[in-house]
MMTF fields as JSON, N, C-alpha, C and O atoms, coordinates in Angstrom:
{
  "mmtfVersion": "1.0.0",
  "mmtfProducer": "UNKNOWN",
  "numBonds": 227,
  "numAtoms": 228,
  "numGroups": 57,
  "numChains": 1,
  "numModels": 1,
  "chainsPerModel": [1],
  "groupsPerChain": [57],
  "chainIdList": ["A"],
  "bondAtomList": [4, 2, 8, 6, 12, 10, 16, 14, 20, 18, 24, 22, 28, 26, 32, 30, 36, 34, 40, 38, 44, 42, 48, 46, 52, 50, 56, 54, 60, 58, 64, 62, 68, 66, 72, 70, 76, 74, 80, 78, 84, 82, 88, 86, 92, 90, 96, 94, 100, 98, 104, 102, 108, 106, 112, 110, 116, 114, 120, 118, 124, 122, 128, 126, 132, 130, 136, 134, 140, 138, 144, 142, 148, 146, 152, 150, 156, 154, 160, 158, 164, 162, 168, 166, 172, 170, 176, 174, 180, 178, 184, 182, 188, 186, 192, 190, 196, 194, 200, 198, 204, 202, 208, 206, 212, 210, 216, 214, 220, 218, 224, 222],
  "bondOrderList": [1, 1, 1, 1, 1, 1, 1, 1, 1, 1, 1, 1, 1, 1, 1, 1, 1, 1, 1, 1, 1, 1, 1, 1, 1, 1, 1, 1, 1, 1, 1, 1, 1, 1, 1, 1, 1, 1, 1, 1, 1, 1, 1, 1, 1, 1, 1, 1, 1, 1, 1, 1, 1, 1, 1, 1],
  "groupList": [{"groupName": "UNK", "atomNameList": ["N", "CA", "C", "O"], "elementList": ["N", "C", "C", "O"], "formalChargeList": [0, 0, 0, 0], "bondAtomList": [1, 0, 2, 1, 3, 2], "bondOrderList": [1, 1, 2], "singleLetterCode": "X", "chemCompType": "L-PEPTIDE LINKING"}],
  "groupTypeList": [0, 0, 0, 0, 0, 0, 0, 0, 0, 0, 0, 0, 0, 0, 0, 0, 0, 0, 0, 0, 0, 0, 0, 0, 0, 0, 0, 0, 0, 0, 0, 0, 0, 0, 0, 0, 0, 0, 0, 0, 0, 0, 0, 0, 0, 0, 0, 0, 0, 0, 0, 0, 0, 0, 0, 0, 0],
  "groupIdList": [1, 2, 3, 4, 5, 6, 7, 8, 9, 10, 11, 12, 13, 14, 15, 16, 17, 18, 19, 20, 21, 22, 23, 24, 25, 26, 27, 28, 29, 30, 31, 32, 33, 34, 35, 36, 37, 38, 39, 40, 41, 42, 43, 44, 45, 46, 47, 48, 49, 50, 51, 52, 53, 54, 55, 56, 57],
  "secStructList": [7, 7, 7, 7, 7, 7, 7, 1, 7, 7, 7, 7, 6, 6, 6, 6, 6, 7, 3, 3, 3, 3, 3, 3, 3, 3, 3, 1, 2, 2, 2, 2, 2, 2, 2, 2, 2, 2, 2, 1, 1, 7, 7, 1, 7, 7, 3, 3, 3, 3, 3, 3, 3, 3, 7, 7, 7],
  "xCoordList": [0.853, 0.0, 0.895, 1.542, 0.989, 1.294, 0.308, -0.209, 0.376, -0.221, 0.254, -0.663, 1.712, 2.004, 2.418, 2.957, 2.491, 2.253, 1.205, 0.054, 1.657, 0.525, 0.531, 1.018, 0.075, -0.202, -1.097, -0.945, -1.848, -2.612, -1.422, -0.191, -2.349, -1.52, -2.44, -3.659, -1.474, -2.114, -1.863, -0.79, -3.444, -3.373, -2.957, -3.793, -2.102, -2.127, -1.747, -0.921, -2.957, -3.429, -4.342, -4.497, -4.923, -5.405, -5.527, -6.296, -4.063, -3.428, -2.721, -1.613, -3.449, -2.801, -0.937, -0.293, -0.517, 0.567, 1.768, 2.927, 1.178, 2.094, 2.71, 2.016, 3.855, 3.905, 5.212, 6.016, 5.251, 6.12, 7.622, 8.785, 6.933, 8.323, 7.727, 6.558, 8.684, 8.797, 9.706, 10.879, 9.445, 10.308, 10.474, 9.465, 11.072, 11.191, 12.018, 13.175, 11.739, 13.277, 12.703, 11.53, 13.334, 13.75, 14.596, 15.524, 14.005, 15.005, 14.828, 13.984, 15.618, 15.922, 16.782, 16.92, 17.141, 17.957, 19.737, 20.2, 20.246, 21.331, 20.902, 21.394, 19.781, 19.238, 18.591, 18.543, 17.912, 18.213, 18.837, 18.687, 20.007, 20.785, 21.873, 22.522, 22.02, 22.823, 21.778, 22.261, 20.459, 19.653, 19.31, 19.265, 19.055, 19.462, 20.529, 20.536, 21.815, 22.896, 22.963, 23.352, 22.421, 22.394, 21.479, 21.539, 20.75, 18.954, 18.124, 17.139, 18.57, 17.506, 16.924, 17.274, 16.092, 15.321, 14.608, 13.696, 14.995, 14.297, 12.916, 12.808, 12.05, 10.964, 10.643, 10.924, 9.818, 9.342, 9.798, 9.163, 11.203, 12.455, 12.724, 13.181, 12.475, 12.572, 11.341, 10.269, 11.469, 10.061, 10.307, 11.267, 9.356, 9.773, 8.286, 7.155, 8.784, 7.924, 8.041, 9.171, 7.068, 6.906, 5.751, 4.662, 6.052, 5.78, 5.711, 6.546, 4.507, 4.079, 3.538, 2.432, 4.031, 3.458, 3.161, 4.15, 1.812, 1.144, 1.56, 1.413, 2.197, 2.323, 1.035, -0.178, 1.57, 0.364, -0.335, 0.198, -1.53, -2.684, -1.966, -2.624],
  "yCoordList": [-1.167, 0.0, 1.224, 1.442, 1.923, 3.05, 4.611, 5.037, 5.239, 5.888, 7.368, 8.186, 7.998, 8.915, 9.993, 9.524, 10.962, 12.116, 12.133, 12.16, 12.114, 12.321, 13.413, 13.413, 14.412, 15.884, 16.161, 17.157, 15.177, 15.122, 15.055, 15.072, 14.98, 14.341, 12.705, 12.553, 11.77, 10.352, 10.164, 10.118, 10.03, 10.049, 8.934, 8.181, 8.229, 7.08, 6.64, 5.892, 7.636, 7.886, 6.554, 6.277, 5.763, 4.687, 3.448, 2.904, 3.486, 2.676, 3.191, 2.76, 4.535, 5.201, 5.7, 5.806, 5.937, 5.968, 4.522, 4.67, 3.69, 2.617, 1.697, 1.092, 1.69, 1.074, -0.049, 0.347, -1.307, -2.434, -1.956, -1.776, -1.867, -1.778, -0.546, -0.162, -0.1, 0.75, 0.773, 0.882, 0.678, -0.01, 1.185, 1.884, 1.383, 2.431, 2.182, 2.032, 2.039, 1.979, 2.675, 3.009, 3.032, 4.159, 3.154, 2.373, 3.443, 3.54, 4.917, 5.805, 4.688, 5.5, 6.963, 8.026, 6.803, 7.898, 8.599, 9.718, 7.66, 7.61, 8.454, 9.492, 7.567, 8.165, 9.462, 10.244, 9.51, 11.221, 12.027, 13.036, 11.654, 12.315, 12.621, 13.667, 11.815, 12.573, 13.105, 14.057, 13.01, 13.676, 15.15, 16.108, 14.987, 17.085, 17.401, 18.512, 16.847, 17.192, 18.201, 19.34, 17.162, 17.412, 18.452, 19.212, 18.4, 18.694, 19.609, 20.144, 19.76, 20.645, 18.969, 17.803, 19.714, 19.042, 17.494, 17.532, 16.559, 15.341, 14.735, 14.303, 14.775, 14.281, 13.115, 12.595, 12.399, 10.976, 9.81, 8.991, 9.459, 8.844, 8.078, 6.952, 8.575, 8.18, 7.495, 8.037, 6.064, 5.344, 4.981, 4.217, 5.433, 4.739, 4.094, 4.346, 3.284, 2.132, 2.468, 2.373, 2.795, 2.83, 1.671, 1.576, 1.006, -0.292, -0.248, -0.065, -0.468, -0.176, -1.391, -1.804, -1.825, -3.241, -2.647, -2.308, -2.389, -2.426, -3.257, -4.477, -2.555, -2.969, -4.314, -4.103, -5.382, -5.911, -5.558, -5.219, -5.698, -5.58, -5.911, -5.877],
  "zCoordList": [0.0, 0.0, 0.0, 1.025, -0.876, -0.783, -1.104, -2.137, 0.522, 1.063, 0.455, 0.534, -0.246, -0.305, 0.336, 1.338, 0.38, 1.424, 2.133, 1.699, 3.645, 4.757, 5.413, 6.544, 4.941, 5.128, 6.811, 7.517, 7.063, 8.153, 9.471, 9.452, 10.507, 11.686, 11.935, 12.017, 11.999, 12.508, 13.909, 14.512, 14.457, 16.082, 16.405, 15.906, 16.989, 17.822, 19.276, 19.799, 19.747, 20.938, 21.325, 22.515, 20.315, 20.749, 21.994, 22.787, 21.453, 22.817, 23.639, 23.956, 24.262, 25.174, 25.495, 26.539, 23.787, 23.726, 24.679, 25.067, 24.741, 24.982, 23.803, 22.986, 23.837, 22.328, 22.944, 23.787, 22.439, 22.875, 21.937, 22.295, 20.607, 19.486, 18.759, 18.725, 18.265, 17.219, 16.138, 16.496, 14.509, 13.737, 12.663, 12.562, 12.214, 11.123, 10.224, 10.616, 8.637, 7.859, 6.786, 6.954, 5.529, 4.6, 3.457, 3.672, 2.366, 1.396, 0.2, 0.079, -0.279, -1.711, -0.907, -1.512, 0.111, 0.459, -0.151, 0.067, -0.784, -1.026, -2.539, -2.982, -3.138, -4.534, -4.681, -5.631, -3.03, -3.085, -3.151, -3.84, -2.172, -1.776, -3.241, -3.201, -4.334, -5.421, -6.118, -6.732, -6.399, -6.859, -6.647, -7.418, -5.173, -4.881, -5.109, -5.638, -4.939, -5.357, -7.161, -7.423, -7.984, -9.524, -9.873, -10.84, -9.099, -9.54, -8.948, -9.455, -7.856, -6.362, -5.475, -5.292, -5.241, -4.244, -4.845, -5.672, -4.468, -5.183, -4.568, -3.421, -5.382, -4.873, -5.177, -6.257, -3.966, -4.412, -4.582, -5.247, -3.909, -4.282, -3.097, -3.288, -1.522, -0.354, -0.231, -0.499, 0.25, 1.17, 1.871, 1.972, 2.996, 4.664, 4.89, 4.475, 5.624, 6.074, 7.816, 8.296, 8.605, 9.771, 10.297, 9.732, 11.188, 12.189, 13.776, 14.662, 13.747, 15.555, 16.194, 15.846, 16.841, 17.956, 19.206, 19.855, 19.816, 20.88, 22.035, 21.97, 23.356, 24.269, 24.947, 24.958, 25.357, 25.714, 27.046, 28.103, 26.787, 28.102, 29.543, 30.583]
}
């Protein structure tokens, strides 16, 4: 699924801000990074994948 730009704020207040894990990774950064170099500002090139596991009950 790709969601795009998330311009909003996502609450995840749900679970009372307790969270067990928190996972985060990124690619296409390197491909940005010579892209602004050449070009300006590169868009659309970075995807991060963010991952949340709920503390248990």
């Amino acid at each position: 699924m790709n969601l795009g730009r998330a311009d909003g704020v996502i609450d995840l207040s749900g679970s009372a801000g307790l969270w067990r894990r928190v996972r985060v990774s990124c690619t296409g950064r390197g491909k940005a990074e010579r892209l602004s170099e050449e070009t300006g500002t590169a868009e659309g090139v970075e995807k991060y994948l963010i991952q949340f596991w709920p503390k248990a009950s």
